[in-house]
GUVOMI-376414 format. One record per atom (N, C-alpha, C, O): x, y, z; residue number from 1; atom name. Coordinates in Angstrom, 1 decimal. Layout:
<recs>
<<X, Y, Z>, NUM, CA>
...
</recs>
This chain:
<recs>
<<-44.6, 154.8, 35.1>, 1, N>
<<-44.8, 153.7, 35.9>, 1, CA>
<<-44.6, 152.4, 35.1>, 1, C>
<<-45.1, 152.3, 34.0>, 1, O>
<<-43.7, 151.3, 35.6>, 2, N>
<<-43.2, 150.6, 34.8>, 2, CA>
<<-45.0, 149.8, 34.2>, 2, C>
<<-45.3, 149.7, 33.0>, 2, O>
<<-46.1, 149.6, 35.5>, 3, N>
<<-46.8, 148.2, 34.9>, 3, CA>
<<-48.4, 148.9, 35.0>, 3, C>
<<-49.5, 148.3, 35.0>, 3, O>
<<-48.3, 150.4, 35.0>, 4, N>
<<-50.0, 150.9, 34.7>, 4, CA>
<<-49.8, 152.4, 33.7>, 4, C>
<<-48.7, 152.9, 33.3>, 4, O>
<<-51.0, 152.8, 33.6>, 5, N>
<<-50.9, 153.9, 32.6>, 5, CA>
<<-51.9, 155.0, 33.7>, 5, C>
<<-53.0, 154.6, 34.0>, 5, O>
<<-51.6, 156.0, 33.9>, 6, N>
<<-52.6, 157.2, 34.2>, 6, CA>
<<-53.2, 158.0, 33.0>, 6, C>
<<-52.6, 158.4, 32.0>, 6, O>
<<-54.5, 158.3, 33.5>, 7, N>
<<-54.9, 159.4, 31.9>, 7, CA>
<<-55.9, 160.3, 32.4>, 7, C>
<<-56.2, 160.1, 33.6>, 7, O>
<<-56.7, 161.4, 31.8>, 8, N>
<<-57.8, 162.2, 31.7>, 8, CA>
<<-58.3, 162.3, 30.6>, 8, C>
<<-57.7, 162.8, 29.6>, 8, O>
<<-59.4, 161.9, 30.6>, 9, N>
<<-60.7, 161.8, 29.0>, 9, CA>
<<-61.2, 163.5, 29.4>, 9, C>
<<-61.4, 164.0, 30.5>, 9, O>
<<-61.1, 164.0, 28.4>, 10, N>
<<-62.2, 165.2, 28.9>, 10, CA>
<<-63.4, 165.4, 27.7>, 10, C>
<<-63.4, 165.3, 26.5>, 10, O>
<<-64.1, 165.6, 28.3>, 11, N>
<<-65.4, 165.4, 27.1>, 11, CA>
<<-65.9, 166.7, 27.1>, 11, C>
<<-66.7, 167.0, 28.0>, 11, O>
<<-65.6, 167.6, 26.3>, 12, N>
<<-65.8, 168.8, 26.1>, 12, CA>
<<-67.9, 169.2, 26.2>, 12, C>
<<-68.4, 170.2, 26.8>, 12, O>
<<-68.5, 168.2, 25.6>, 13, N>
<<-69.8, 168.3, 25.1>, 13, CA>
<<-70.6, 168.1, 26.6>, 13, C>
<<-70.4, 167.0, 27.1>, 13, O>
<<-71.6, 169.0, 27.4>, 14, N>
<<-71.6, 168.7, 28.6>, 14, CA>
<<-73.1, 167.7, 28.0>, 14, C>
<<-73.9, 167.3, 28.9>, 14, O>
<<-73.3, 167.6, 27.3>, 15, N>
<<-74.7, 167.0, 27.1>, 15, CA>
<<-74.6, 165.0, 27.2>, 15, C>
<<-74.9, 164.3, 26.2>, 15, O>
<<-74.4, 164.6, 28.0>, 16, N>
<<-73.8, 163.6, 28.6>, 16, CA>
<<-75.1, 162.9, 28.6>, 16, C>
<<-76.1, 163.4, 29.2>, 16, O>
<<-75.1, 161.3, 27.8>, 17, N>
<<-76.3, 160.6, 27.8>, 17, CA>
<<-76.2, 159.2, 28.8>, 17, C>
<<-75.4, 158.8, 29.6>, 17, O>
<<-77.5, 158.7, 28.2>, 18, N>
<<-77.4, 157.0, 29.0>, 18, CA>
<<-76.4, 156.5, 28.3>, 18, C>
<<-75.7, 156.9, 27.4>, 18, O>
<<-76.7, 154.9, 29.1>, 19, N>
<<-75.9, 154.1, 29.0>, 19, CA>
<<-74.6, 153.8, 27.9>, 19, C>
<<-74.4, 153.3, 26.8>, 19, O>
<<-73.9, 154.7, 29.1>, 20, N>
<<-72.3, 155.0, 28.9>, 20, CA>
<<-72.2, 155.4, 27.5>, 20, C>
<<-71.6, 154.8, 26.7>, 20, O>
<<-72.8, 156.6, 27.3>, 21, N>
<<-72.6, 157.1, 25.8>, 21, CA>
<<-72.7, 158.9, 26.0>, 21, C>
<<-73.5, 159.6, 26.6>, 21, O>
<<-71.6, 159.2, 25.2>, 22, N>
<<-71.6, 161.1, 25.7>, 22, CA>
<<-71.4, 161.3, 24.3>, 22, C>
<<-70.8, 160.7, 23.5>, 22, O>
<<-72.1, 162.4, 24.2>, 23, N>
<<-72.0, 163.7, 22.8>, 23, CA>
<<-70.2, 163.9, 22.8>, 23, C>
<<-69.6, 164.7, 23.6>, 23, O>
<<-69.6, 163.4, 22.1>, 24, N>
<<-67.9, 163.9, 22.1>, 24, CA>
<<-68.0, 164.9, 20.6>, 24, C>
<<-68.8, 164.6, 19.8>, 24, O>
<<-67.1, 165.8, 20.5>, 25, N>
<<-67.3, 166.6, 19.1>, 25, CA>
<<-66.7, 165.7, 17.8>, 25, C>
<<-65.7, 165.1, 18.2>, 25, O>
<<-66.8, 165.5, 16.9>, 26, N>
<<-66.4, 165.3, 15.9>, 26, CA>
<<-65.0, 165.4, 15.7>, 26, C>
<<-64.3, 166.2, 16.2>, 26, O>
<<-64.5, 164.4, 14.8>, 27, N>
<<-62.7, 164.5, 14.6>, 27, CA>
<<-63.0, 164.1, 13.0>, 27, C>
<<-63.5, 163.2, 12.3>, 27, O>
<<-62.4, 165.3, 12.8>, 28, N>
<<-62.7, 165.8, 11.0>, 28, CA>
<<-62.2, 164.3, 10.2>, 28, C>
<<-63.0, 163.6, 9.4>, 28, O>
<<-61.2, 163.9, 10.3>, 29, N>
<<-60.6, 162.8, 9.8>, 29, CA>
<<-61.2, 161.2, 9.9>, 29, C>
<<-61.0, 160.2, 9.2>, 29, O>
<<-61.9, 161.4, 10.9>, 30, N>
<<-63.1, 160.2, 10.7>, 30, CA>
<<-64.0, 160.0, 11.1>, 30, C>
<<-64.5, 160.3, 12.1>, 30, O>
<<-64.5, 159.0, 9.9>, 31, N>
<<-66.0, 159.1, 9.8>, 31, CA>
<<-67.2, 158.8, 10.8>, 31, C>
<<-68.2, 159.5, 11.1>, 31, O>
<<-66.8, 157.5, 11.2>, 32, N>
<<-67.1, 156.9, 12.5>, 32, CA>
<<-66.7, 157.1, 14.0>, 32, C>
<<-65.9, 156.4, 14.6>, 32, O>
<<-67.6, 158.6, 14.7>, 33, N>
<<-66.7, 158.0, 16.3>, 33, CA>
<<-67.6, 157.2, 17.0>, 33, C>
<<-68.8, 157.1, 16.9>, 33, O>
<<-67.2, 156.8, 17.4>, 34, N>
<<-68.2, 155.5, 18.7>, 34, CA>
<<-68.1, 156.8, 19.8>, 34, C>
<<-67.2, 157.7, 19.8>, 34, O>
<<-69.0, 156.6, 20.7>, 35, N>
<<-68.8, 157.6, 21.9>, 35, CA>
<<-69.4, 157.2, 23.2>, 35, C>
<<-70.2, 157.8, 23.8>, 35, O>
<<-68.8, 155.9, 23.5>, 36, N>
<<-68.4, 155.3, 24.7>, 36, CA>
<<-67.5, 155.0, 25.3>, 36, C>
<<-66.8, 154.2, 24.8>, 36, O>
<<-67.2, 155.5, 26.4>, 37, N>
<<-66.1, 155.7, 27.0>, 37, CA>
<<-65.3, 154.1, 27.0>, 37, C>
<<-64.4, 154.3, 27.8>, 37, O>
<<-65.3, 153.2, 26.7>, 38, N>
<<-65.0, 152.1, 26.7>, 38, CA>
<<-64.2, 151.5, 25.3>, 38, C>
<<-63.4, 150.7, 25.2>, 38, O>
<<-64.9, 152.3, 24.3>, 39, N>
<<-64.3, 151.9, 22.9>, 39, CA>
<<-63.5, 153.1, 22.8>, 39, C>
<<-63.0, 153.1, 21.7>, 39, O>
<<-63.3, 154.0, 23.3>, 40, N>
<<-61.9, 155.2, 23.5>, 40, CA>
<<-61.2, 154.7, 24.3>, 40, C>
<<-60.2, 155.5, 24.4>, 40, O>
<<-60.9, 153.7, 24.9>, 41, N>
<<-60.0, 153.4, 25.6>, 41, CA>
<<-59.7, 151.8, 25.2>, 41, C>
<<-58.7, 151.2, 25.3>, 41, O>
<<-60.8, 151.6, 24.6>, 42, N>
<<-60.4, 149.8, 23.8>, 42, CA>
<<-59.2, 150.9, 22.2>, 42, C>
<<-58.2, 150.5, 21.6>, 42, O>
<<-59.8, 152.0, 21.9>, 43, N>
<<-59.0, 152.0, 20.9>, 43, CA>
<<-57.8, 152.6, 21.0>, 43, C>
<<-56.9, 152.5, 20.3>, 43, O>
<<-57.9, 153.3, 22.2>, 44, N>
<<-56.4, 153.7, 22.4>, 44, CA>
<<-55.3, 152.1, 23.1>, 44, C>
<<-54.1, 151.9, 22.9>, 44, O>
<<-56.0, 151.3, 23.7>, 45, N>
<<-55.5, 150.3, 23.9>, 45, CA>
<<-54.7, 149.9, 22.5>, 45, C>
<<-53.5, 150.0, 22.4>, 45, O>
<<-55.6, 149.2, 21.6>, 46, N>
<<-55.1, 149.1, 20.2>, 46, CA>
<<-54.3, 149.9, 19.7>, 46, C>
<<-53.4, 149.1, 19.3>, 46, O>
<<-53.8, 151.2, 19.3>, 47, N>
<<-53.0, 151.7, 19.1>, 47, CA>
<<-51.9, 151.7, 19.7>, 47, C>
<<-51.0, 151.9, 18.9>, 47, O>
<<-51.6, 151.6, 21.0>, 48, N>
<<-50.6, 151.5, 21.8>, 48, CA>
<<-49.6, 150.2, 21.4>, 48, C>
<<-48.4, 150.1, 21.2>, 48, O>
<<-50.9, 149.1, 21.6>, 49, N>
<<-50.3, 147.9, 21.5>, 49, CA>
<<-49.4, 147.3, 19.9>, 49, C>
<<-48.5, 146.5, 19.7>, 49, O>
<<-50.3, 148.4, 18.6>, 50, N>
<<-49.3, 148.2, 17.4>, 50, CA>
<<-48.3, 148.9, 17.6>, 50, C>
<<-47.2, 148.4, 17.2>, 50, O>
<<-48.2, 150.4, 18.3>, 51, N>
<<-47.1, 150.9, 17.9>, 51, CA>
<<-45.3, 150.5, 18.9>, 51, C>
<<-44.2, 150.9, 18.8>, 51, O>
<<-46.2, 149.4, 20.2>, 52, N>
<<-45.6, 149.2, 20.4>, 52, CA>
<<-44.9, 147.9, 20.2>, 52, C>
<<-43.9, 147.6, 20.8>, 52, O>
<<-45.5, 147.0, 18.9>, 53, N>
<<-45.2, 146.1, 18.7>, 53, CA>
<<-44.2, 146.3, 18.3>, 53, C>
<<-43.2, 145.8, 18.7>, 53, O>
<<-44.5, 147.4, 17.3>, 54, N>
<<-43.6, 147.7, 15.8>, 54, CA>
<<-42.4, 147.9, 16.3>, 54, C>
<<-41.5, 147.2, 16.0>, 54, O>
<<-42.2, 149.2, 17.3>, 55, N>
<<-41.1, 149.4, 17.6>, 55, CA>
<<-40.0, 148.7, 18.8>, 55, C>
<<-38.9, 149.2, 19.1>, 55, O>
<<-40.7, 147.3, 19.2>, 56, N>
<<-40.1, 146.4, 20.3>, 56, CA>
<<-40.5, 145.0, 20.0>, 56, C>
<<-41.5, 144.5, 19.6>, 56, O>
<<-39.1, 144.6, 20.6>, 57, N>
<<-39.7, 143.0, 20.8>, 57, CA>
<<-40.1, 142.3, 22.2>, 57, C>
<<-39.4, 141.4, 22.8>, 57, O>
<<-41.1, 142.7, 22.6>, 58, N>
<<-41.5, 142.9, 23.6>, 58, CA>
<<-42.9, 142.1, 24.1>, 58, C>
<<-43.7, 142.5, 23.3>, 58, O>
<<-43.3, 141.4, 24.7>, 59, N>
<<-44.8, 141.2, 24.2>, 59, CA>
<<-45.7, 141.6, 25.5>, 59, C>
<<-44.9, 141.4, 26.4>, 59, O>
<<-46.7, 141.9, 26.0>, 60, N>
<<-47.4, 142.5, 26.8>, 60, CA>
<<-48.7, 142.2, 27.0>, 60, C>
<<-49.2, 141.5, 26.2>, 60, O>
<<-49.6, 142.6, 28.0>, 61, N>
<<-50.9, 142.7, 28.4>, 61, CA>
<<-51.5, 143.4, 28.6>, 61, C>
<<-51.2, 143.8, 29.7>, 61, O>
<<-52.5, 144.0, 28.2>, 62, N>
<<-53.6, 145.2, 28.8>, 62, CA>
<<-54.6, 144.3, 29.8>, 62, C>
<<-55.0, 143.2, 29.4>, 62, O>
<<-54.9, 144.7, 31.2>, 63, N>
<<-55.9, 144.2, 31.4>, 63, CA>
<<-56.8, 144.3, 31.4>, 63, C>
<<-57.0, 145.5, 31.4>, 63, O>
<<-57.7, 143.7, 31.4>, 64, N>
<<-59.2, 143.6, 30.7>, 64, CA>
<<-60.0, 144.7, 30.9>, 64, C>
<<-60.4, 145.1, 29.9>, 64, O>
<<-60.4, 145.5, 32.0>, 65, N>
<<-61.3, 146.6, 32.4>, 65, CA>
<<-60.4, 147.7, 32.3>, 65, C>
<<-59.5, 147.7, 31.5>, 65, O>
<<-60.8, 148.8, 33.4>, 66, N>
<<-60.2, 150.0, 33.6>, 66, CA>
<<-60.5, 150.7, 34.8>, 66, C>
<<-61.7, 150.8, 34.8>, 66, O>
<<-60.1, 151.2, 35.6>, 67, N>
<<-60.5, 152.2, 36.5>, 67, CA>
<<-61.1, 153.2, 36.1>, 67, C>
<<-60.2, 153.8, 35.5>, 67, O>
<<-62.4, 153.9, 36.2>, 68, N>
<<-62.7, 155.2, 35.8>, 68, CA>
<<-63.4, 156.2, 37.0>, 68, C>
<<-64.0, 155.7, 37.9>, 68, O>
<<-63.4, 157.4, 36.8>, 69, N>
<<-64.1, 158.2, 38.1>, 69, CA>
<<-64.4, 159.8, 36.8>, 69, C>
<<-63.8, 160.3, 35.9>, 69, O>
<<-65.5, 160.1, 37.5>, 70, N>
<<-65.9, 161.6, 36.9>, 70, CA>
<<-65.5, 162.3, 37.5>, 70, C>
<<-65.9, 162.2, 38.7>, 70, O>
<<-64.5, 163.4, 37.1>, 71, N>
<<-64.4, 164.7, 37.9>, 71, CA>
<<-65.3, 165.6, 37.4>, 71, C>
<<-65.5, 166.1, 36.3>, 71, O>
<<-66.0, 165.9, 38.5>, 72, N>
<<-67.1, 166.9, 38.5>, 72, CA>
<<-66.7, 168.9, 38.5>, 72, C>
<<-67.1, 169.9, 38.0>, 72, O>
<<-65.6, 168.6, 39.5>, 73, N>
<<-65.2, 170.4, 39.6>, 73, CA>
<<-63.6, 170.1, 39.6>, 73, C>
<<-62.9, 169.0, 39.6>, 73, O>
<<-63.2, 171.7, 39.8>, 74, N>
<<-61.8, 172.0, 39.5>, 74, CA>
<<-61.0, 171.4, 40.7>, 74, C>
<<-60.0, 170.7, 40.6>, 74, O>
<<-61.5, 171.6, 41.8>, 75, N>
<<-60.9, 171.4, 43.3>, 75, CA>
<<-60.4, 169.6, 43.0>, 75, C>
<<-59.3, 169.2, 43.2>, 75, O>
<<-61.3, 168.7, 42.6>, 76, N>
<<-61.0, 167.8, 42.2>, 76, CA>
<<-60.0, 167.0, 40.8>, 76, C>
<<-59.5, 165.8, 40.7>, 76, O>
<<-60.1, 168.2, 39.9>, 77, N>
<<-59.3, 167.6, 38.9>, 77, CA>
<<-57.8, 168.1, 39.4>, 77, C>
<<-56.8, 167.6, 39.0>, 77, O>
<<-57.9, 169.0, 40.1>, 78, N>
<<-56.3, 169.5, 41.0>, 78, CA>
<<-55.9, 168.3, 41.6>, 78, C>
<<-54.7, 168.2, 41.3>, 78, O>
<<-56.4, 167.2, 42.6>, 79, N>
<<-55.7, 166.4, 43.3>, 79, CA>
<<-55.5, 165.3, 42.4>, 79, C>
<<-54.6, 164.4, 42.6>, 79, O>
<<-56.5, 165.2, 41.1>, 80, N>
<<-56.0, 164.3, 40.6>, 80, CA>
<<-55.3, 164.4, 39.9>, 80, C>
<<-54.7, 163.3, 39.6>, 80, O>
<<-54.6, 165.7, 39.0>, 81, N>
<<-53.7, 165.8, 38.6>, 81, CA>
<<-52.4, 165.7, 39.5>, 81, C>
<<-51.3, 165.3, 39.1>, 81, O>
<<-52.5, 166.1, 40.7>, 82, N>
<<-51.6, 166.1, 41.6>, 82, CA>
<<-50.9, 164.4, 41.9>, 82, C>
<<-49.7, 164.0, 41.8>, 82, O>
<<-52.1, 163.8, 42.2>, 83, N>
<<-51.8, 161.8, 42.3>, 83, CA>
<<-51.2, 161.6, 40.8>, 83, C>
<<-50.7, 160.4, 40.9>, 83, O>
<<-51.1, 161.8, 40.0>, 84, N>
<<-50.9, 161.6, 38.8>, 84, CA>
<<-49.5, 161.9, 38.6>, 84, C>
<<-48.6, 161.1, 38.6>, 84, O>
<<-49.4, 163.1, 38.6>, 85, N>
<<-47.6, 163.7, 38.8>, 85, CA>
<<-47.2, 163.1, 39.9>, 85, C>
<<-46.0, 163.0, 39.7>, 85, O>
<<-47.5, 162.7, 40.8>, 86, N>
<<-46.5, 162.0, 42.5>, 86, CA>
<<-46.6, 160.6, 42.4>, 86, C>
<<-46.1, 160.0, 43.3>, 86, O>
<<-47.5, 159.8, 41.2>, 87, N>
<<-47.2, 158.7, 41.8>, 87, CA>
<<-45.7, 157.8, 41.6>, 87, C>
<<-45.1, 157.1, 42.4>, 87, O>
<<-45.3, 158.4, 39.9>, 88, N>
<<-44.1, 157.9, 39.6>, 88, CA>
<<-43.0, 158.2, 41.0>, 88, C>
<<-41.9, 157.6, 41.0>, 88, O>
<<-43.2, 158.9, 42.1>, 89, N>
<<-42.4, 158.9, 43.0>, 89, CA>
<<-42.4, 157.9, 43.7>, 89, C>
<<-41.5, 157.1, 44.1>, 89, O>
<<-44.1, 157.9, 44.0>, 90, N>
<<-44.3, 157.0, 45.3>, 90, CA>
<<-43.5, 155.7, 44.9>, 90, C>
<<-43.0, 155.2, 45.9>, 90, O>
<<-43.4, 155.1, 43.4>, 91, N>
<<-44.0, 153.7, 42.7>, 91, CA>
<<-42.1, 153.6, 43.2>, 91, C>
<<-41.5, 152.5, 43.4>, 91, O>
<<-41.8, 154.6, 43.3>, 92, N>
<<-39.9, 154.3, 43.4>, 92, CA>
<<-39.5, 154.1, 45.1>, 92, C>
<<-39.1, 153.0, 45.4>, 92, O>
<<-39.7, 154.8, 45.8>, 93, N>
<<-40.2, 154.6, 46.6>, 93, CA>
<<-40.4, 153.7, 47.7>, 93, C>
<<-39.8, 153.6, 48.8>, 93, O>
<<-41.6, 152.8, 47.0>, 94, N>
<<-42.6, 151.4, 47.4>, 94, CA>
<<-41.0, 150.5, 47.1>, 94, C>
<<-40.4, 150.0, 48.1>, 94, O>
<<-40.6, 150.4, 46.1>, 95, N>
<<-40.2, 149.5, 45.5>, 95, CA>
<<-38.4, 149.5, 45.4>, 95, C>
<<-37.8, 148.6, 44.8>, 95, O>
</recs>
């Protein structure tokens, strides 16, 4: 889609705490994880944004928040993977 991004976080660790903080497993290569769902997606923001620097001359926006929702069971991660694959249709489509 030309102007959003779709994704799925999966948090393997079901031991899921307060305020916005989850047990995520360890990633051997570093030292520090933060494990709020907010600085996983502030740092994937960041990554995106150098590697897209580097390789375009381009300049761009993330916007400020995010949409997020829990999928709880399978029946549900099915439609959402489903809206995920059909939207690049719809977005052609619309437009």
């Amino acid at each position: 889609m030309p102007n959003h991004v779709h994704g799925i976080i999966a948090i393997e660790n079901n031991n899921v705490g307060n305020k916005n903080f989850c047990s995520l497993r360890e990633i051997p290569w570093q030292t520090k994880l933060s494990k709020s769902l907010s600085s996983i997606i502030r740092g994937f923001k960041i990554g995106v944004t150098k590697y897209f620097r580097e390789k375009n001359n381009y300049e761009f926006q993330w916007q400020k928040s995010f949409y997020d929702h829990i999928i709880r069971n399978e029946k549900s991660l099915f439609y959402i993977r489903k809206y995920i694959q059909d939207n690049p249709i719809k977005w052609d489509i619309k437009n």
